[in-house]
N, C-alpha and C positions, 0 to 999 in steps of 0.2 A: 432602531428598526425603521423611522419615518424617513430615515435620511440614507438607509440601503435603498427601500424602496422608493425613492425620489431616484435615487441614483441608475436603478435600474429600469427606469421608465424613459428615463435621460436616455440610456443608451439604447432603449429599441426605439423609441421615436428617431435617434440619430441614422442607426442603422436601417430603419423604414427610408428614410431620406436619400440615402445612399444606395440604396435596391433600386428605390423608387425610377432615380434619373440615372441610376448608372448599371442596372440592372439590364438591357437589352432587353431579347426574346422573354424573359422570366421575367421582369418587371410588367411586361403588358401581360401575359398570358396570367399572373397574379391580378393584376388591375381588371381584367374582363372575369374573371372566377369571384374578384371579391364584390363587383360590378349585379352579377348574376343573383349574389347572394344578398345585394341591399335590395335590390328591386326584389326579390320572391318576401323579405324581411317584413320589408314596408305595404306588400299586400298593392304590388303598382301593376295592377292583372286590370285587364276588361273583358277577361272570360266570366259570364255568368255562373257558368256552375260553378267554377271553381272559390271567384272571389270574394263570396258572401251573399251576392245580390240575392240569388235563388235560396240560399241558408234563410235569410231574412226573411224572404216572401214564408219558406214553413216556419217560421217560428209565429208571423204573424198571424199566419191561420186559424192560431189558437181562441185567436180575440174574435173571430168572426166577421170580417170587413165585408161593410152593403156597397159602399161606394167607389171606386179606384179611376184617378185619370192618371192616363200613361201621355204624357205630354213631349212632342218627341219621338212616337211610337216606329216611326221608321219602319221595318217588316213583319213586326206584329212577335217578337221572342217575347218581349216583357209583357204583352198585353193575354200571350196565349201562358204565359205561366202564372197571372193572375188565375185567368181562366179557372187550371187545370187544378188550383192550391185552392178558392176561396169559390164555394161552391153555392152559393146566395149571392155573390156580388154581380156587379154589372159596371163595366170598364168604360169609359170613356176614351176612345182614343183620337186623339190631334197629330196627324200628320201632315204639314208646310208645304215642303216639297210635291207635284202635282204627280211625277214621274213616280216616286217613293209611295205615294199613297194606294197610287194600282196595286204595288208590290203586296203593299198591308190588305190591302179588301179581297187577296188573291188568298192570300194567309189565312187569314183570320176568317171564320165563316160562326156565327154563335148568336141566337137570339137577346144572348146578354152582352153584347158590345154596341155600342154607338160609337161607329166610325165620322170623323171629321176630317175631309178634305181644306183645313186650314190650321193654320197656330194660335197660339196666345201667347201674348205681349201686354204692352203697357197702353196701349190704347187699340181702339177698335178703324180697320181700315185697310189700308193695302201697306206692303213694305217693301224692299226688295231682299232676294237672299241670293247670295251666295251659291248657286248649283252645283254640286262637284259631282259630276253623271260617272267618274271612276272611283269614287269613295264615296255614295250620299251619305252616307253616316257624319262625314266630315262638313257637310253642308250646314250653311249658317247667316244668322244675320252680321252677325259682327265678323270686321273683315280680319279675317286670321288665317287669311289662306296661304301665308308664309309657312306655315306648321305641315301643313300635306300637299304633296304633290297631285298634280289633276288637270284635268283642262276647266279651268272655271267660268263658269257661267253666271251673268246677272240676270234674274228673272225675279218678274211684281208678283205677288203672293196676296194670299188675304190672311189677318188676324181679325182676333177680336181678345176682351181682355175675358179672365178667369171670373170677374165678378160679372160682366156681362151675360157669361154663359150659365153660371147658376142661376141666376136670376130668371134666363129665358127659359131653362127646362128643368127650373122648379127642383135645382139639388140644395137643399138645405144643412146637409151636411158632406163632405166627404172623408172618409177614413183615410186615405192615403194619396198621396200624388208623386209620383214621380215624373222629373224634369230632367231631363238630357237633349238640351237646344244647341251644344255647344259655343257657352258664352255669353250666351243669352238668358241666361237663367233668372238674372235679377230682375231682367223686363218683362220675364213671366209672373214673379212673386210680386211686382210692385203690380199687375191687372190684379191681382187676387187681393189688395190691400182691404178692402171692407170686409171678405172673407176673413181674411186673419183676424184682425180687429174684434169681427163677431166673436173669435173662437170655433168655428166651424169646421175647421182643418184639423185631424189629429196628426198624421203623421208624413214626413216626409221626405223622398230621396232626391239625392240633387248631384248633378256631376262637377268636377273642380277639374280644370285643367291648362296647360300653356296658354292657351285661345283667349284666356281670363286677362292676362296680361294685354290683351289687345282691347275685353272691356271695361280696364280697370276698376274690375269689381273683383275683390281677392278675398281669403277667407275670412279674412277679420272684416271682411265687410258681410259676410254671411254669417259669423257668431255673431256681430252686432242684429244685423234686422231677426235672426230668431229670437235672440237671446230678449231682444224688448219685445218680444209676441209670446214669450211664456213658455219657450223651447228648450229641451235638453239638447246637444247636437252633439256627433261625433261620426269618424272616420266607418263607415263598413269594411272588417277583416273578415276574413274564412269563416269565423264563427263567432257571428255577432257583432255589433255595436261599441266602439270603445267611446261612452259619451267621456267628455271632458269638458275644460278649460281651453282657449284659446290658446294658440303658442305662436311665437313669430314665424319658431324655426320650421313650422309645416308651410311657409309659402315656399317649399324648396320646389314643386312639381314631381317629384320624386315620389309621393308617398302614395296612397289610396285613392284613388280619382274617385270613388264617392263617399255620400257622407248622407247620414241619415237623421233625421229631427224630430222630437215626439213631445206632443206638449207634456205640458207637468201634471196638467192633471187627466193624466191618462196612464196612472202607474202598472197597468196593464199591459200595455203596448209596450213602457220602459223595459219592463222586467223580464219582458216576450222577447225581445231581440236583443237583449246588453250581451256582450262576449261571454261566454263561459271561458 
């Protein structure tokens, strides 16, 4: 029986081979259907609604979150669906970009948001970023602007770091953070490093994408820094949380551009957002 089925795996991998390069019109129009079908698999969407982010936000609801920095905030989606989901909190939002920040203060209108016209990084000061005035989403410090097309711009900015800012407006704790700098993600979690340390952070989101490639900070380098701060971490799907184990084979870029972290001792939050 091992050795029919050995033999018939032989012949469709041969026969895949043979489609594949000799196959014309049928070989690509299979390649873009099976194409369509890894990407919807692997949950490789930056639709809100659809790819978990917004699942997540209701599942967390449950736990009652006081605190939320949307770091990143760009035009204010993620910061108004805190809002709308976690009805005691009060958002911090950090938008870099000077042009993108109007957009957000245009947005967003809520006695419980504290809007910032700056970012956070790894130190407190000025930096330059990347502008992309036809994609600011794609805007960034780290230069990857190989990845989008645009007319790109260099323009000085102000940061300052995550432990600074606690410090200065007296947040003691925060429940959640979300980070979507494009690439810059680790020079946000390295300003918040006494923050972590405390334990003061329960939970949070983070974006992974090509751009990482340009700050050589990949995922094993973000299962390591949670994983020694007392983090659970895994991919955000449609529904829920897959926490795991490290794998190599997820630095493909293909799979789930974010990824969600909750400490350990917070099996509330775990058990709030894991996949059903």
């Amino acid at each position: 029986m091992d050795n029919r089925i050995a033999t018939l795996k032989k012949a469709a991998l041969n026969t895949s081979r043979i489609l594949a390069h000799r196959g014309g019109r049928m070989s690509q129009l299979l390649y873009k259907a099976a194409d369509v079908y890894r990407k919807t698999y692997n949950n490789l969407n930056y639709d809100m609604k659809t790819n978990g982010e917004f699942y997540v936000l209701d599942r967390i609801a449950s736990t009652a979150p006081i605190t939320v920095f949307d770091v990143g905030a760009n035009k204010g989606d993620y910061t108004m669906a805190c809002l709308s989901r976690f009805s005691s909190a009060t958002v911090h939002s950090f938008e870099i970009a000077p042009q993108t920040f109007r957009k957000l203060a245009h947005n967003v209108s809520s006695p419980r948001v504290v809007l910032n016209e700056f970012g956070l990084s790894n130190a407190a000061g000025s930096t330059v970023l990347r502008y992309n005035p036809d994609d600011d989403g794609s805007s960034s410090m780290v230069e990857g602007d190989k990845i989008h097309d645009g007319r790109w711009e260099e323009i000085t900015v102000r940061v300052t770091t995550g432990d600074c800012y606690c410090e200065q407006n007296a947040v003691d704790q925060i429940d959640l953070v979300k980070v979507d700098v494009e690439g810059a993600e680790h020079l946000v979690f390295e300003g918040f490093s006494g923050t972590f340390k405390k334990g003061n952070i329960s939970a949070v989101q983070f974006e992974f994408g090509m751009v990482n490639i340009y700050s050589k900070f990949l995922l094993k380098d973000f299962w390591d820094f949670f994983s020694s701060h007392g983090f659970l971490l895994g991919p955000i799907m449609p529904t829920g949380v897959v926490f795991k184990s490290y794998n190599t084979r997820d630095e493909d870029f293909q799979g789930p551009p974010n990824f969600f972290a909750v400490h350990k001792s917070k099996p509330a939050v775990i058990e709030a957002v894991r996949r059903r």
